[in-house]
Structures are given as C-alpha cells and as structure tokens.
C-alpha positions as a Markdown table, in Angstrom:
| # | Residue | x | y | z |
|---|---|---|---|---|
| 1 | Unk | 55.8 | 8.6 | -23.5 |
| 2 | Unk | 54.8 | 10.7 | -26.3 |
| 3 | Unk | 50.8 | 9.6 | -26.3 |
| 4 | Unk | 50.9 | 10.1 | -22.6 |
| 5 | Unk | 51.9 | 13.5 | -22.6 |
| 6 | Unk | 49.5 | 14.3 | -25.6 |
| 7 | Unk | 46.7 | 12.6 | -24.0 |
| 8 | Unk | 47.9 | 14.3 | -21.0 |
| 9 | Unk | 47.9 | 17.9 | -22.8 |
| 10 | Unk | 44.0 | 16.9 | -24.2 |
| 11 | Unk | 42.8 | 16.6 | -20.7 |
| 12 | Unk | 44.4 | 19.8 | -19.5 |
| 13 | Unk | 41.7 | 22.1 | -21.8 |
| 14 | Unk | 39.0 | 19.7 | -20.7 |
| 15 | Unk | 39.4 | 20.7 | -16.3 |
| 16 | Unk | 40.2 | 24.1 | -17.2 |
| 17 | Unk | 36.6 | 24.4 | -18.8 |
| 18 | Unk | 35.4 | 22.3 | -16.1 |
| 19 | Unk | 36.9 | 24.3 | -13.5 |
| 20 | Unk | 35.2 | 27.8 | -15.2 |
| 21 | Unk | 32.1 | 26.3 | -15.6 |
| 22 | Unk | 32.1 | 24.6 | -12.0 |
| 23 | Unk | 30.7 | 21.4 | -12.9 |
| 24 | Unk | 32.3 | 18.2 | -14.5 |
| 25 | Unk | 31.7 | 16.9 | -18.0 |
| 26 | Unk | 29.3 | 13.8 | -17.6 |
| 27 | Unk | 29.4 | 10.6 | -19.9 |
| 28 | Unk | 27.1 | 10.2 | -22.6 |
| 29 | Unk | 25.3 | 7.7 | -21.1 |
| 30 | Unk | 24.5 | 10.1 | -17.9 |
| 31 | Unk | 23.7 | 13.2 | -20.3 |
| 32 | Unk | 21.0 | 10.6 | -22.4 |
| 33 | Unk | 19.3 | 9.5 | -19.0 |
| 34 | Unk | 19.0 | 13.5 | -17.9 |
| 35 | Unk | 17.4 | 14.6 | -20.7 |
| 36 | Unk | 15.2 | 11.1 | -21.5 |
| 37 | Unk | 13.7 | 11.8 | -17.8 |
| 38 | Unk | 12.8 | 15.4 | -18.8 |
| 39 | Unk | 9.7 | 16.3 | -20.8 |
| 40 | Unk | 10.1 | 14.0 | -23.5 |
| 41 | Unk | 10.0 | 10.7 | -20.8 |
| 42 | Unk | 6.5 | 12.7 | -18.7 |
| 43 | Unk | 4.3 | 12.8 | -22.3 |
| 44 | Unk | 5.6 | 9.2 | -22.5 |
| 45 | Unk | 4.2 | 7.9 | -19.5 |
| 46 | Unk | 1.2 | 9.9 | -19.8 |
| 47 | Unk | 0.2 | 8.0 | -23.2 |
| 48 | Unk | 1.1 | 4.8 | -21.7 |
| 49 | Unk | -1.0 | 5.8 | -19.0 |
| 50 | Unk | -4.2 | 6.9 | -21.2 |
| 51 | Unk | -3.5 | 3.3 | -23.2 |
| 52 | Unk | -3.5 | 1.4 | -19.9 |
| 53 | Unk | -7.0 | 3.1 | -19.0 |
| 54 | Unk | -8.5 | 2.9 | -22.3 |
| 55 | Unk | -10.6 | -0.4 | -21.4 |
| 56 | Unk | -11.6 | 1.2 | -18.6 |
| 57 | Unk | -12.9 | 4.4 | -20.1 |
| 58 | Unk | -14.8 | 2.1 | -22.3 |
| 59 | Unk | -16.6 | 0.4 | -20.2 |
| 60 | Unk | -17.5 | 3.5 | -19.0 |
| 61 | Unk | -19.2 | 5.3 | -21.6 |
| 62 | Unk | -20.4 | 2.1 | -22.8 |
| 63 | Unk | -22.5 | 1.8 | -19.3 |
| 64 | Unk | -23.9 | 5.3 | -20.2 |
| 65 | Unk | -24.7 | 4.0 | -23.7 |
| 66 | Unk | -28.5 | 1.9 | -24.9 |
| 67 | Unk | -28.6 | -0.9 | -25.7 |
| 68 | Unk | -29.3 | -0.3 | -29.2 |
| 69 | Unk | -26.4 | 1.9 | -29.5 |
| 70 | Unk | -24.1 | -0.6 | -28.6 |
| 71 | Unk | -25.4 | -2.9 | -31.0 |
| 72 | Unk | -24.9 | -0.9 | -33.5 |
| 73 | Unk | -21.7 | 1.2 | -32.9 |
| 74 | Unk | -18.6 | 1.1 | -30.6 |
| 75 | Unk | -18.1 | 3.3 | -27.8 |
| 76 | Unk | -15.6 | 5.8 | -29.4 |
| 77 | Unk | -18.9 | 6.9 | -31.1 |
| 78 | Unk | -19.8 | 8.8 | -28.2 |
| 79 | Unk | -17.0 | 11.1 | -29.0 |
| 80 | Unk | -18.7 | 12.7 | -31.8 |
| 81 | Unk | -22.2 | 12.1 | -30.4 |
| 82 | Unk | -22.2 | 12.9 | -26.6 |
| 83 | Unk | -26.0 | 12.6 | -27.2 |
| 84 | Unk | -26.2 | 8.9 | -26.5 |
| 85 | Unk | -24.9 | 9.0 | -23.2 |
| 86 | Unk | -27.9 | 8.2 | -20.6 |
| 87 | Unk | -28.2 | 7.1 | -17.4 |
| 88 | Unk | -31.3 | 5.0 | -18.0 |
| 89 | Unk | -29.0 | 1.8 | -17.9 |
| 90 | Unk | -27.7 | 2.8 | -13.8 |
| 91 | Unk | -31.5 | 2.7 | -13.1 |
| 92 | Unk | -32.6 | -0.5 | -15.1 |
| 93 | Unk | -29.5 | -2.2 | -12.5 |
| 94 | Unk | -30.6 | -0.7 | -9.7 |
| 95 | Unk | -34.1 | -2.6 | -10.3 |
| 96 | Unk | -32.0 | -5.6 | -11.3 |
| 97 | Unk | -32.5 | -7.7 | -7.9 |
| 98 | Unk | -29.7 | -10.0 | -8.5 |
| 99 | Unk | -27.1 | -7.3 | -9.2 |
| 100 | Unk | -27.9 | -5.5 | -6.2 |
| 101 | Unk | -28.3 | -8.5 | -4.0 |
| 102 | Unk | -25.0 | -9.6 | -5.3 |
| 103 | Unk | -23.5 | -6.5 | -4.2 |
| 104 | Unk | -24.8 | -7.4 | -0.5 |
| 105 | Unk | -23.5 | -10.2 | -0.5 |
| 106 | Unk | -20.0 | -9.2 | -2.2 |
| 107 | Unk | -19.6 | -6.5 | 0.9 |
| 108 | Unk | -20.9 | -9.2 | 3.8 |
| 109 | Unk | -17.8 | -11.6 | 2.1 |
| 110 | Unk | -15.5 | -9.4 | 1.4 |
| 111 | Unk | -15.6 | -6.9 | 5.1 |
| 112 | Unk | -15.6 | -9.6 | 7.5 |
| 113 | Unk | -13.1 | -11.3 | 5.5 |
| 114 | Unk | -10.2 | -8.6 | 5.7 |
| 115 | Unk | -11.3 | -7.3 | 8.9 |
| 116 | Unk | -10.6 | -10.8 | 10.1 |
| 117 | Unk | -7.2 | -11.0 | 8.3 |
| 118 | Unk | -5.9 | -8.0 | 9.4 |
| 119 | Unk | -6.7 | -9.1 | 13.1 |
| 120 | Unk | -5.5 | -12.0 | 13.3 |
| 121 | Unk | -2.6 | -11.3 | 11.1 |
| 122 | Unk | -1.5 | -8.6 | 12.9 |
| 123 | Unk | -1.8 | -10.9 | 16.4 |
| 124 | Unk | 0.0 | -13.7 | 15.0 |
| 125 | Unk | 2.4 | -11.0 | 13.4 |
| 126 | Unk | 3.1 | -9.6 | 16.6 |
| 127 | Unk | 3.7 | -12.5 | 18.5 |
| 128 | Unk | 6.5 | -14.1 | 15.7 |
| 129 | Unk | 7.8 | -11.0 | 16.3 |
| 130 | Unk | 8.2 | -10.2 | 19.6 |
| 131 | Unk | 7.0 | -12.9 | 21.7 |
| 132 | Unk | 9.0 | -16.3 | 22.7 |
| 133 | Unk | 7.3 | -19.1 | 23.0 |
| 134 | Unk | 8.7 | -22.9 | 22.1 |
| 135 | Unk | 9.1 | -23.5 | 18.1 |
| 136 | Unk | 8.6 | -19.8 | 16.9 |
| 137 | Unk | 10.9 | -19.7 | 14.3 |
| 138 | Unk | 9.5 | -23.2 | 13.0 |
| 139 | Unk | 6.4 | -22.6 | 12.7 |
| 140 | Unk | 7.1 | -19.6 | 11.2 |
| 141 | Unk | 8.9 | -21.5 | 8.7 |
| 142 | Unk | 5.6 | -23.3 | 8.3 |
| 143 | Unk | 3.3 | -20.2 | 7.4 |
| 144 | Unk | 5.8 | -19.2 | 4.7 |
| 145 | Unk | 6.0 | -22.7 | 3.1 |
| 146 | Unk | 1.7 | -21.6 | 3.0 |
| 147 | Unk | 2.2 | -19.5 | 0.9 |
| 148 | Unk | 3.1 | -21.2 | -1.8 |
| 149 | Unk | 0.1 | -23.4 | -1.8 |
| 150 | Unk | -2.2 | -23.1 | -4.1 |
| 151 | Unk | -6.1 | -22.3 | -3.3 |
| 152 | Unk | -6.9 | -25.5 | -6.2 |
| 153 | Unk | -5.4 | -28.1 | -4.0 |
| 154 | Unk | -7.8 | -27.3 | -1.3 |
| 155 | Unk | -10.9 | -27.1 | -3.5 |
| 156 | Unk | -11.9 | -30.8 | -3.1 |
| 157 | Unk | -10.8 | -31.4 | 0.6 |
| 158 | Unk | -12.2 | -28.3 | 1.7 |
| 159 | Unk | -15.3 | -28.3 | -0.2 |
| 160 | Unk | -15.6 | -32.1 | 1.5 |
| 161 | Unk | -15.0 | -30.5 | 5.0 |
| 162 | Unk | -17.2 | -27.8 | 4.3 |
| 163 | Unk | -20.6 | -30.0 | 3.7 |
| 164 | Unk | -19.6 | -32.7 | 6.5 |
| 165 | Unk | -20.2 | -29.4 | 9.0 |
| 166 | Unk | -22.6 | -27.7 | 7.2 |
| 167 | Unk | -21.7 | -24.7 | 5.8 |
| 168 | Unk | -20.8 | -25.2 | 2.2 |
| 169 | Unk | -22.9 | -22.6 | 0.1 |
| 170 | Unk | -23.0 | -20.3 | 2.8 |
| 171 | Unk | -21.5 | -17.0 | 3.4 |
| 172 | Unk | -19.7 | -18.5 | 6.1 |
| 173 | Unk | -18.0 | -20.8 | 4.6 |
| 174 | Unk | -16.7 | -18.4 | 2.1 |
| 175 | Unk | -15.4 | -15.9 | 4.9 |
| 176 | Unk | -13.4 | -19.1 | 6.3 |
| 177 | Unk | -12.5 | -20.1 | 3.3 |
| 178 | Unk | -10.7 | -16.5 | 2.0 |
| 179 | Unk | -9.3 | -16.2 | 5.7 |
| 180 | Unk | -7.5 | -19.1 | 5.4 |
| 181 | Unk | -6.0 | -18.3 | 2.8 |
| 182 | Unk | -4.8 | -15.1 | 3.0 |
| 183 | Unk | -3.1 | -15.6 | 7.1 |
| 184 | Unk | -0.4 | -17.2 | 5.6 |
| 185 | Unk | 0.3 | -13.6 | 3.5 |
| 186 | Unk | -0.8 | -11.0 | 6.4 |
| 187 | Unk | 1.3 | -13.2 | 9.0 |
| 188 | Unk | 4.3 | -13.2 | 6.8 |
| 189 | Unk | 4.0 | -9.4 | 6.2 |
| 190 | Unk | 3.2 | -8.0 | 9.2 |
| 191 | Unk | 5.7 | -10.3 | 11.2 |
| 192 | Unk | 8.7 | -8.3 | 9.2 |
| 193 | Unk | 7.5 | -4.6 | 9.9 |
| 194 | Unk | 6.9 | -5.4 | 13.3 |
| 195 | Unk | 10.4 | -6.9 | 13.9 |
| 196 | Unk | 11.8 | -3.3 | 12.3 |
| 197 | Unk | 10.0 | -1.4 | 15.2 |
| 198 | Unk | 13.3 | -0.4 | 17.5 |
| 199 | Unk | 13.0 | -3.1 | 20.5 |
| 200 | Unk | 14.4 | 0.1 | 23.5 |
| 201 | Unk | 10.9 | 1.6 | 22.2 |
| 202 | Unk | 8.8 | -2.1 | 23.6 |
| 203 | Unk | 11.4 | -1.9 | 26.7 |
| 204 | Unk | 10.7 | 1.1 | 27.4 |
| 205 | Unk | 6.5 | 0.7 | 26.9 |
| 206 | Unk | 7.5 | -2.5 | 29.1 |
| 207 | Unk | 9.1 | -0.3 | 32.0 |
| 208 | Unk | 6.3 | 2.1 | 31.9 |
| 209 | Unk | 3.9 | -0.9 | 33.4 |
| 210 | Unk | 2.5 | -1.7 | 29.9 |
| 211 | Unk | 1.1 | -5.5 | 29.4 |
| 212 | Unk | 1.4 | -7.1 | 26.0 |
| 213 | Unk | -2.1 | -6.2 | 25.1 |
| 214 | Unk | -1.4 | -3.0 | 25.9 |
| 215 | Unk | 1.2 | -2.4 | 24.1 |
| 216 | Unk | 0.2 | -4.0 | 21.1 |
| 217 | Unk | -2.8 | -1.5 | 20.9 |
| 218 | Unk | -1.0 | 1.1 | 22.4 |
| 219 | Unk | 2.6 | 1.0 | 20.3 |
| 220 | Unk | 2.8 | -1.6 | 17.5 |
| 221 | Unk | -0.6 | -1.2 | 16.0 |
| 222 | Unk | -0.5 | 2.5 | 15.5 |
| 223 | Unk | 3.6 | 2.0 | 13.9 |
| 224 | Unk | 2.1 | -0.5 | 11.6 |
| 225 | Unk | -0.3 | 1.6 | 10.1 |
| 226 | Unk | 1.5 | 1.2 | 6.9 |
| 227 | Unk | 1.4 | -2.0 | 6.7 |
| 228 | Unk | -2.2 | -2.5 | 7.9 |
| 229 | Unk | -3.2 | -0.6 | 5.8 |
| 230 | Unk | -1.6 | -2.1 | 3.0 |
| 231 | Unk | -2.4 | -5.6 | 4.0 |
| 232 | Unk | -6.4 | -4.3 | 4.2 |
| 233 | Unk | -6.2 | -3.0 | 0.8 |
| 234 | Unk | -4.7 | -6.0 | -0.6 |
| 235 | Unk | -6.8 | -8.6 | 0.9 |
| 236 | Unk | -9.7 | -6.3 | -0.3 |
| 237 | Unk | -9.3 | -6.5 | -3.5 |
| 238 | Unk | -8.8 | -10.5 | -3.7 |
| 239 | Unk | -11.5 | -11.2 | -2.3 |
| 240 | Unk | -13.8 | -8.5 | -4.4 |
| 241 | Unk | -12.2 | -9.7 | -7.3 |
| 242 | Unk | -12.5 | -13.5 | -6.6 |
| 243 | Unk | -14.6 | -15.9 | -8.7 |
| 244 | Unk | -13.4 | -19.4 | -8.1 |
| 245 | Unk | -13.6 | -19.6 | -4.7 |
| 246 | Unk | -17.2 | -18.0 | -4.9 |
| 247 | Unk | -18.1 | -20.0 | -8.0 |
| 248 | Unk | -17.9 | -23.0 | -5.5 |
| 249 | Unk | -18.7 | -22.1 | -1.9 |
| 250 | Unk | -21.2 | -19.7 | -2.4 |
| 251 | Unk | -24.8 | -19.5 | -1.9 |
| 252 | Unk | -26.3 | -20.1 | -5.5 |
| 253 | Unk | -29.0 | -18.0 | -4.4 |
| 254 | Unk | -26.7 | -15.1 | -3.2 |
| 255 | Unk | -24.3 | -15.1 | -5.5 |
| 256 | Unk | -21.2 | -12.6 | -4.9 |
| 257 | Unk | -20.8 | -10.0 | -8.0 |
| 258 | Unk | -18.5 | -11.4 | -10.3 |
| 259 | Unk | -20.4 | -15.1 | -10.2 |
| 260 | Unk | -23.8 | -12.8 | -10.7 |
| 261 | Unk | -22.5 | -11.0 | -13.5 |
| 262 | Unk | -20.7 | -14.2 | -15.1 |
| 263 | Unk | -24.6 | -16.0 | -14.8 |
| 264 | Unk | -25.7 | -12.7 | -16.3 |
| 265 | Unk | -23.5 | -13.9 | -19.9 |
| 266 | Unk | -23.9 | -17.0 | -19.8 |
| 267 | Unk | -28.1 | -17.4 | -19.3 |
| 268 | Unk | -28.7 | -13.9 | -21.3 |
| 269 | Unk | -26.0 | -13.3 | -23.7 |
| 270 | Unk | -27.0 | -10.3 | -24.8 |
| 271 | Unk | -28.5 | -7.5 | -22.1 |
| 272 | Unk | -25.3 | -5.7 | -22.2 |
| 273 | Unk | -27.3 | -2.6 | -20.4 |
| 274 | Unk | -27.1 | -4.2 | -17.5 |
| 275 | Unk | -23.7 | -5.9 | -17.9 |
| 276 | Unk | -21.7 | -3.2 | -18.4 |
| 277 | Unk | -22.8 | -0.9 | -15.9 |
| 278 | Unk | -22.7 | -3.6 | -13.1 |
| 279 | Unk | -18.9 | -4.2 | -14.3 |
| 280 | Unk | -18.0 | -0.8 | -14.1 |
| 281 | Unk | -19.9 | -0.3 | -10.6 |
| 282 | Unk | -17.4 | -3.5 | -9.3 |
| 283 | Unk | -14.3 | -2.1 | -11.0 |
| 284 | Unk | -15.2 | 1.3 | -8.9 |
| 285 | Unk | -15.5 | 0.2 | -5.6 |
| 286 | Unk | -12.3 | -1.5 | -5.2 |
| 287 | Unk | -10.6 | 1.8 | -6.9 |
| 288 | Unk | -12.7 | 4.1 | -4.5 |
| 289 | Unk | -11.3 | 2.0 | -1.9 |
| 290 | Unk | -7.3 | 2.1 | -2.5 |
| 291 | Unk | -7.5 | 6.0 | -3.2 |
| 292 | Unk | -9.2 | 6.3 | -0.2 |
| 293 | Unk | -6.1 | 4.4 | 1.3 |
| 294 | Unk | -2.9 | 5.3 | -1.1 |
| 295 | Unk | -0.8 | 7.3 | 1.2 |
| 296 | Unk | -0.8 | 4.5 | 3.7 |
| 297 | Unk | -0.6 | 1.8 | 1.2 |
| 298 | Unk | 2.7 | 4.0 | -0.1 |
| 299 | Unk | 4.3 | 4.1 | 3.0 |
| 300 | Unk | 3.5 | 0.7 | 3.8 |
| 301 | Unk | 5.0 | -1.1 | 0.4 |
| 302 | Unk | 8.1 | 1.6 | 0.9 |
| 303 | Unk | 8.9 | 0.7 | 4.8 |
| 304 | Unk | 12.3 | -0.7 | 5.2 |
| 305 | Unk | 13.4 | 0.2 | 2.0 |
| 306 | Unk | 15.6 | 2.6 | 3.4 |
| 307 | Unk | 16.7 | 2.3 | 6.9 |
C-alpha cells in the first residue's frame, strides 16, 4: 500500500504540469519519431535521393562528353571542367539511322500496345464488374491465375504460333505479344476500382435511359481516370523497357531501342558517343511520360485506400 500511494504521489506533479501546460507527456518512443521526421529525416531523404540519381546524372553529362574525354577521365571531371560538355554527340545520334529508326519503331510497339491494353482492359474490367453473364467469377479466377505466368513459358510455343501465321519478326507480332501479356494485369486492376464505384450512381445512369455503352463512356470511364491512367503508365514503361520479348519477335531490321543499343555493344564496343546519349534519350522519355501523368497515377495507386 505504501508503493502505491508513493507511485500515486509521483504521478500527481506529473498531471499538474500536464494540466498547465495543456498537453500530455508523450513516451520516448513518440518524442524520437517527432523529432527524427523533422529536419534531420528531410536532408536524409534528400541524400538518398541525390545517391539514387547519381547513375543517372552520369549518364548524363557523360552524353554531353567526347569520346576522347571519356576515355580518358570519368564524368565527375566535368565538375571542375564544364568545358568538355558538347552537344556534338546528340547530333552524331541523330545521323545514326539505326538509333533513330529504333526509336520509330520503339513508339509504333509501345502506343498501340497500351492503347490496346487500356481498352480492352477497361472493357473486360467493366464487365467483371458490373455485368452478369454465366461463369463470371470463374473466369475471373482464371485471369488472376494469368498473372502469375511467366512471359518464358510462352517464348517457344508462341514463337512456334507466331511463324505458322506469319507474323513472327514483325511489329505485329510484338504488339500481340505484349497485349497478351499485360490483359491479365489491366483486367485484374481495373475490375477492382470499377466494382468500388457506388452501384445507386449505375442505377441511377440506368433510370435515366442510359445503355451499357453509354454509361461506360459516359460514367465509369471518366471515375476510373485514376486507374487508367495508372494502368497506361505502367504498361508504358514495360513495354519501352522490354528487351526479351523484342530480342525475339522483332524485326531484325527494325530493331526496338534497347535491342539497337544492346547490337550497338556488342558489334562496336567502344563508340560510347553514341551509346550514351541514345541511353539517356530512352531513360527520358519514359520519365517525360509519368511526370506528364503523376497526379493521376497518385490517385490511381491511392484509390480505396481509404474509404
């Protein structure tokens, strides 16, 4: 009885000072985290930041380098002489015909191939969503037991499938290929934001006189912005990005980017003035293009987190 009432006694100063100061003593633990997510936590994240970009800003300035520099030097060099930086290496790949064919041919893949995606994902999306028809939720089942496929198991049969029709190394085939494989993905996605979209906004579209073409152009599409946008972004940037599937299906003579700049190593070796400028120039697009889209792909990767 006699610790209690001392302990009791102890705690007695402690609300007082509490009470005058109108806010409660926090634990350690709570006063650490406050003052670790203060100034001290920002110039943390901002150096692991500038460390995570530092390959970037190397290939950079290594793009706006000579050859010869390079060679002799690394980039950092250009630090204490800005005067090597020249633009003569952005011209010599803009008269590089297989870079900038391989460009081409990266967009005409890679457009057609998410615009295609997000289409039909968003269709099939839709109707697992909203629509009844016999064996939805089982074949739903079946797209998300896709995803887990790997694209090597379908390299041989599909490449097999591909030259009995006719369009292995083609553009095509590629576009087909890449579609393919990323429905499962879009279907699975846009089939769970769609089903969050409140069902008395559809009856009420539905009362109205509106069709289900009509208001899935009309209601759904513009709520799953988001998402769309999301979905575009991500299947974007597979597809740029992609070298296997390219490597195999592609037109040897129209090789995407990162097959051209791969042939670019391995016959030359050592033209580095055109290398790293073509690298940087496919690193940039991609970034261009989910800046261009961040708000939406924000909102989309946060929807339902909170309801």
């Amino acid at each position: 009885m006699t610790t209690a009432k001392a302990a009791q006694a102890e705690q007695v100063p402690r609300v007082e000072k509490a009470e005058r100061t109108g806010k409660a003593e926090r634990p350690l633990g709570a006063r650490i985290a406050a003052r670790a997510g203060g100034g001290a936590m920002r110039v943390f994240l901002v150096l692991v930041g500038l460390f995570w970009l530092m390959p970037t800003i190397g290939l950079l300035l290594s793009s706006l380098r000579g050859p010869e520099d390079i060679a002799a030097t690394g980039w950092w060099k250009v630090l204490t002489a800005p005067s090597e930086l020249t633009f003569s290496n952005y011209q010599r790949l803009l008269d590089n015909s297989t870079i900038t064919d391989s460009l081409f041919s990266t967009v005409l893949i890679t457009v057609p191939t998410t615009v295609l995606v997000v289409v039909i994902g968003s269709l099939a999306g839709y109707a697992f969503a909203w629509m009844e028809f016999p064996g939805r939720d089982w074949w739903f089942l079946v797209v998300v037991g896709l995803l887990v496929v790997p694209v090597q198991v379908a390299l041989i049969p599909v490449s097999e499938l591909f030259g009995t029709i006719g369009i292995f190394e083609t553009t095509f085939g590629v576009i087909m290929f890449h579609t393919a494989f990323g429905l499962p993905f879009a279907i699975f996605l846009l089939r769970n934001f769609f089903a969050e979209i409140p069902r008395e906004l559809l009856e009420a579209a539905r009362l109205d006189g509106a069709g289900e073409i009509r208001l899935f152009t009309r209601v759904v599409m513009p709520l799953g912005g988001p998402a769309i946008a999301s979905l575009g972004i991500f299947q974007f940037l597979w597809v740029w990005n992609d070298m296997l599937v390219a490597l195999i299906f592609a037109d040897s003579d129209s090789p995407p980017i990162t097959v051209a700049l791969q042939q670019q190593v391995r016959q030359f070796g050592n033209n580095i003035d055109v290398l790293a400028p073509g690298a940087f120039v496919s690193m940039v697009i991609p970034l261009a293009v989910f800046f261009a889209f961040q708000r939406q792909f924000v909102s989309g990767v946060m929807a339902g987190a909170v309801k």
